[in-house]
N, C-alpha and C positions, 0 to 999 in steps of 0.2 A: 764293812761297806761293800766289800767286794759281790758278799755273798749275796746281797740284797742286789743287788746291780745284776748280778747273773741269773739272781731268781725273776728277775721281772722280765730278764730279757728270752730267758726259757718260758716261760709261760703264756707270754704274747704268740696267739695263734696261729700255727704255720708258720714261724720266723723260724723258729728252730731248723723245722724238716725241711725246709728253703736252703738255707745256709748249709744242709747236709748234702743235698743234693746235688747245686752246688760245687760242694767241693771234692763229691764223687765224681761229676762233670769231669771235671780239669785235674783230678789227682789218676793215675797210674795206676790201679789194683785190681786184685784178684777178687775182689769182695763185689755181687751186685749192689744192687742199689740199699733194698730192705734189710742185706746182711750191715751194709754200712750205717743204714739210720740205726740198726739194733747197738754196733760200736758204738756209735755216737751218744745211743742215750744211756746205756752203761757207765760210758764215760763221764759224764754229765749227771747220772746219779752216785757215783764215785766220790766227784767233787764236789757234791750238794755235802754227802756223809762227810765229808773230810770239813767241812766248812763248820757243821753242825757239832763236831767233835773236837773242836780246837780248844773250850774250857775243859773237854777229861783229858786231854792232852795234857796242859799247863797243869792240870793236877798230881802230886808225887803219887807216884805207883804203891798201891798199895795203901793208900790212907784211908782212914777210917770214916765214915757217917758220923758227921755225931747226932746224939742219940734226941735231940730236942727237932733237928729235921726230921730224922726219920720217926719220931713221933707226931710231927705237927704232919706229915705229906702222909704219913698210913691211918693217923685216925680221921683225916681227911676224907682220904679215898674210899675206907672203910665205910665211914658214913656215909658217902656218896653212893656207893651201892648199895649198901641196907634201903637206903632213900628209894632206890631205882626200884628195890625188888616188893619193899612192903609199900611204897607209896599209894602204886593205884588197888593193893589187897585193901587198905587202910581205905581209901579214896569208895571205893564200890561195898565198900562190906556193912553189915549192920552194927559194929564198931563207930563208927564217923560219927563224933557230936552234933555233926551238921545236919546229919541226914534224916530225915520225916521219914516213916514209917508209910508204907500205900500199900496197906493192904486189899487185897479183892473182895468185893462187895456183893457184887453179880457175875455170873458168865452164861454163856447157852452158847452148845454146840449144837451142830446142825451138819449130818452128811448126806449126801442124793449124790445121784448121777443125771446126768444133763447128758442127753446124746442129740447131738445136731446133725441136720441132715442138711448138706451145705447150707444156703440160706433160706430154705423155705420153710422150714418147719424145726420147732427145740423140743424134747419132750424131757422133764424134769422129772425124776423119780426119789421121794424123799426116802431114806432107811432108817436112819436116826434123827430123833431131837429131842434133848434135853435144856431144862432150865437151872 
């Protein structure tokens, strides 16, 4: 509960660096001001990690996985990446059950040069064109 209550109360905008400030204000040290918000937030992500680590805390040093999670969280994760990395090869490729064929029917190229002579006059020069 605790952790919840401090994470909302760090995350509220400017409350934080408020309250650090603060209490650089009125405390006695050596530290300016941005050397104290960098303690403070140190400190504060300290107590985030210590909050977050209190289940492998309560857990005995040294225990083992067993082997049904770490099969269910790595063929998990496993497939979660394979997904990422062949999803849009799978998605864009001529592979895809879904996807219609569009192949090209027609094209015409056509290169010139256009030289403008600010606005009064264009003169178009064609070099190539194909069908």
């Amino acid at each position: 509960m605790s952790k919840a209550v401090y994470e909302t109360w760090y995350y509220i905008p400017f409350l934080f660096e408020l309250r650090t400030i603060i209490d650089w204000t009125f405390t006695s040290t050596a530290l300016d001001v941005f050397q104290s918000i960098k303690l403070a937030q140190a400190q504060s992500d300290l107590y985030i990690a210590k909050c977050y680590n209190k289940p492998y805390m309560a857990k005995e040093l040294g225990s083992e996985i067993k082997w049904y999670m770490k099969g269910l969280i790595g063929v998990t994760l496993t497939l979660f990446i394979l997904l990422l990395i062949g999803g849009p090869i799978l998605l864009f490729s001529t592979f895809n059950p879904v996807s219609n064929l569009n192949p090209v029917k027609a094209a015409t190229l056509s290169v010139a040069i256009q030289i403008t002579n600010g606005s009064y006059s264009t003169f178009k020069i064609p070099l190539f064109e194909t069908r």
